[in-house]
N, C-alpha and C positions, 0 to 999 in steps of 0.2 A: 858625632860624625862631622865629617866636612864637605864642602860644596863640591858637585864635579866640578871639571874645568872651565872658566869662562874668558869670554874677551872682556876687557874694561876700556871704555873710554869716555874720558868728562870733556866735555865741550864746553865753546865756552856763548855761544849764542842760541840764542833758540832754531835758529836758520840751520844751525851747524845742529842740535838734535832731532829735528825733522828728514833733516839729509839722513841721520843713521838711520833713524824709525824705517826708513824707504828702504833702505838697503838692506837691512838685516831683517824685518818685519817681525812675525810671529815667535821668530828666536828672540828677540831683545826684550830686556825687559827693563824702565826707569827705574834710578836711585834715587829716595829723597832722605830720611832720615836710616829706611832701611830696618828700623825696628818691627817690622813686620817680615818683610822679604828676605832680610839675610837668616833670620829663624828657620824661615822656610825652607832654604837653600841649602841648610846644615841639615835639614833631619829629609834632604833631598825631594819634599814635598812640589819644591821648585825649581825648576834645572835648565835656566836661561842660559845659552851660549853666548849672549853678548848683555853686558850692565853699562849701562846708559847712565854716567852719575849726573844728576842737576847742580851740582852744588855750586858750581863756579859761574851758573848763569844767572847774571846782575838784574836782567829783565824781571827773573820769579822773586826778588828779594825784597825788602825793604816796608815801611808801612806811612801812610801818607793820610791826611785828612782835604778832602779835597773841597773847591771852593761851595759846594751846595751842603758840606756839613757831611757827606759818605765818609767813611772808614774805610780807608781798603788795605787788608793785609796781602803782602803778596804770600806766593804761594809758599817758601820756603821759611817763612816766618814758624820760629821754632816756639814747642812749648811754653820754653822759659821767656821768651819776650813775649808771647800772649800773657803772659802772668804779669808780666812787672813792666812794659811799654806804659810812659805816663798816657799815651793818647787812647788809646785801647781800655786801661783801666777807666780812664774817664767817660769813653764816649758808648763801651760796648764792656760794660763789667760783667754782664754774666758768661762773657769766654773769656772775662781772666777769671776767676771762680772757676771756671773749669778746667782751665788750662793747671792748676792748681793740685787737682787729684788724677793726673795723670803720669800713670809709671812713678817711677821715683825720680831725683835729682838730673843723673845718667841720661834716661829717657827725655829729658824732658830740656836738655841740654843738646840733644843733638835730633831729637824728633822733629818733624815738621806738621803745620797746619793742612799745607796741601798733598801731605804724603798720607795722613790720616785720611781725610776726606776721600783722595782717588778709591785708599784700600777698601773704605765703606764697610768696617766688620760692626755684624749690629750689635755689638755690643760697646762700640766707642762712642766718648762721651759729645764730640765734637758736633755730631748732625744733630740729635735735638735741640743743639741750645743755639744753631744755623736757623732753623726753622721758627723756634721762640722769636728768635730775631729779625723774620723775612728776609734771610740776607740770598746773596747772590752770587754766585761762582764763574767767574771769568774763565774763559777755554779758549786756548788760541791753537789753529791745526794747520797744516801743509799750504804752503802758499799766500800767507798774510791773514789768512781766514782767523775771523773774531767771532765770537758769540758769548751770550751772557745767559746762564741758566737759574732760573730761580730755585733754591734750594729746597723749597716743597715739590720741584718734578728733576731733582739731581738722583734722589735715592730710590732705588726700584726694588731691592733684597739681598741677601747676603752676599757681598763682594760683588753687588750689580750696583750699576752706575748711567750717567747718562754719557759720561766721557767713552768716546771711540778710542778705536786702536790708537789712532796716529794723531790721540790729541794728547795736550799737557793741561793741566791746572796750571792759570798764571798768577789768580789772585781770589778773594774774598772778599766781596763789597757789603759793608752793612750799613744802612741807610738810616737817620737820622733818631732819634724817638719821636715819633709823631706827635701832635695836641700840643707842641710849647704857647703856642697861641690859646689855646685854650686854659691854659695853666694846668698841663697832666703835669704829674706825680709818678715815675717808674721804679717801680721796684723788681730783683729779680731773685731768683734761687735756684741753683742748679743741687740736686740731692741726690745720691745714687747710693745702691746695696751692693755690697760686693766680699767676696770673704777676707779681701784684706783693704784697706785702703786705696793701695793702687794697685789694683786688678782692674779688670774690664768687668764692667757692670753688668750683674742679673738686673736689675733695674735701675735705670736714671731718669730724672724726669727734669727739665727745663723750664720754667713758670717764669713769664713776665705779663706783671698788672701795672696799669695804671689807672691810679685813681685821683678825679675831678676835685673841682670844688667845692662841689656838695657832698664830698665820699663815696662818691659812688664809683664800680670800677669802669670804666668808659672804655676800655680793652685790654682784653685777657688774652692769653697765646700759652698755651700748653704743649710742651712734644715731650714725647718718650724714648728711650732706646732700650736696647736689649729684652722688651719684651716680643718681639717677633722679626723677621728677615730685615724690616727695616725702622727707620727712627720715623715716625708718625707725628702730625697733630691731633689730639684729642680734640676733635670738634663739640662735641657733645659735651664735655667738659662745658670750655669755653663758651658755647651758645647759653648755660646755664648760671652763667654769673655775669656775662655782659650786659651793662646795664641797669643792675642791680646792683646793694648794699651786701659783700658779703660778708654774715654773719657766720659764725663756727659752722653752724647747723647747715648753710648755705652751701660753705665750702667742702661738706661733709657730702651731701646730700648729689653735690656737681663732682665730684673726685670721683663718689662711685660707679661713675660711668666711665673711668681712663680706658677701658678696654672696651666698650662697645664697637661693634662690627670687627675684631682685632682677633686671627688664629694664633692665640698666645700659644709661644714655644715650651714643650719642657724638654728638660735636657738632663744629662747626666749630675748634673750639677741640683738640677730643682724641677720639679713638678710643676707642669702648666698650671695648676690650681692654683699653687703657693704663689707664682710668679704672678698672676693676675692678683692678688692677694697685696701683695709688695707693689704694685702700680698703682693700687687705689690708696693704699696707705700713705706713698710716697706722696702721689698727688697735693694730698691733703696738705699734707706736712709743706709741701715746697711752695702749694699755692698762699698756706698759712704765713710763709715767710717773707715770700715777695711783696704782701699787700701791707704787713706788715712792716716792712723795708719803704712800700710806696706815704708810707704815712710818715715815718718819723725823718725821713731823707738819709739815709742809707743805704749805699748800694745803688746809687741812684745816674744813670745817664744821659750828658749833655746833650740837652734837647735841638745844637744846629750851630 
């Protein structure tokens, strides 16, 4: 099929996409990489009268490491530069790892970080390994209005967000690895199931350990995605290896809890059993490789 008809117009400030947002309101709807929206549009599940492209706004672009050691991608920061940016691989590798098994080549060439984020489908890989990370989502709205949203209260459930109507994603800020002073060790693993490689995940899980100078892990961060409306921290996980030496039996024993308190989804695809199944398993697996990554110095990011 093909899209109804619409209006198009790419601006080229952010002042100047705000003005449209106002005027055209509930009809409009943003362009960023579109690998979600324009699908939608063709098989007319989405039927915007006006597309608002972002692409020529220089504001949402670029990636910078600022003077306190933050990361901040902007918002139009495409797959393929989360993957292969030297600063990014260095300072936040487990979202290039991720950025990695998304879509194919195509997708991942003209996808963006903040296009992914706004659409929040729980099954993308981007929000657990946001949250692994404690990272933070910059929103700029109508009138110079700023705000900074911590990415454990961005995601609320399927295609739910904290972004308003009349706001934009401007950036992604991730914030240093903690403990350099202490002398951590991070390690990370992003792992997900899915029936082809790059598909969107029946389950992915996110895992960053670090561990001290005695071996031990000093902080653990667990999230998940595609096991229910949205991408989670495993607390319960994580409270069961912090602190502690984790040994196989450990990380066994801490993984079988990725779902507690969690109404895992089933779907046409897999059975809520299976898929709470494939969460505990992954767990294991990704927290197995992280702590192993935090020991031998692989995979490992600059601590400032």
């Amino acid at each position: 099929m093909i899209p109804s008809a619409f209006a198009y117009h790419r601006p080229e400030t952010l002042e100047d996409v705000f003005e449209l947002l106002s005027r055209h309101g509930d009809r409009a709807k943003l362009l960023a990489g579109g690998h979600s929206l324009l699908p939608a549009m063709k098989l007319r599940l989405a039927q915007p009268e006006v597309l608002i492209d972002l692409g020529r706004v220089r504001e949402l672009a670029g990636v910078a490491v600022e003077p306190d050691g933050t990361l901040r991608l902007g918002a139009l920061t495409t797959h393929h530069q989360v993957l292969t940016d030297p600063a990014i691989r260095q300072r936040a590798p487990l979202l290039s790892e991720v950025a990695g098994v998304i879509g194919d080549m195509q997708v991942r060439y003209r996808g963006t970080l903040g296009g992914s984020i706004a659409h929040a489908d729980p099954a993308a890989d981007y929000p657990a390994a946001l949250l692994a990370l404690e990272a933070e989502i910059e929103v700029a709205g109508p009138g110079g209005a700023r705000r900074t949203v911590p990415a454990g209260e961005f995601f609320f459930g399927p295609f739910i967000t904290a972004l308003q109507a009349d706001e934009v994603i401007t950036a992604v800020r991730i914030p240093p690895a903690a403990g350099a002073e202490q002398g951590w060790r991070w390690g990370y693993r992003y792992l997900k199931m899915a029936r082809r490689a790059s598909d969107f995940a029946l389950v992915g899980v996110a895992a960053a350990v670090a561990r001290d100078a005695a071996g031990v892990a000093a902080a653990v961060r667990v999230a998940l995605n595609g096991v229910t409306g949205a991408a989670y921290r495993a607390t319960a996980v994580e409270e069961r290896l912090t602190g502690r030496v984790p040994s196989a039996e450990r990380l066994a024993e801490a993984a079988a809890h990725a779902v507690d308190g969690v109404e895992v989804d089933g779907d046409a695809l897999t059975s809520a059993e299976y898929r709470a199944h494939l969460a505990r398993v992954y767990t294991r697996r990704a927290l197995e490789e992280a702590w192993q990554r935090a020991g031998d110095g692989a995979n490992l990011a600059a601590a400032g």
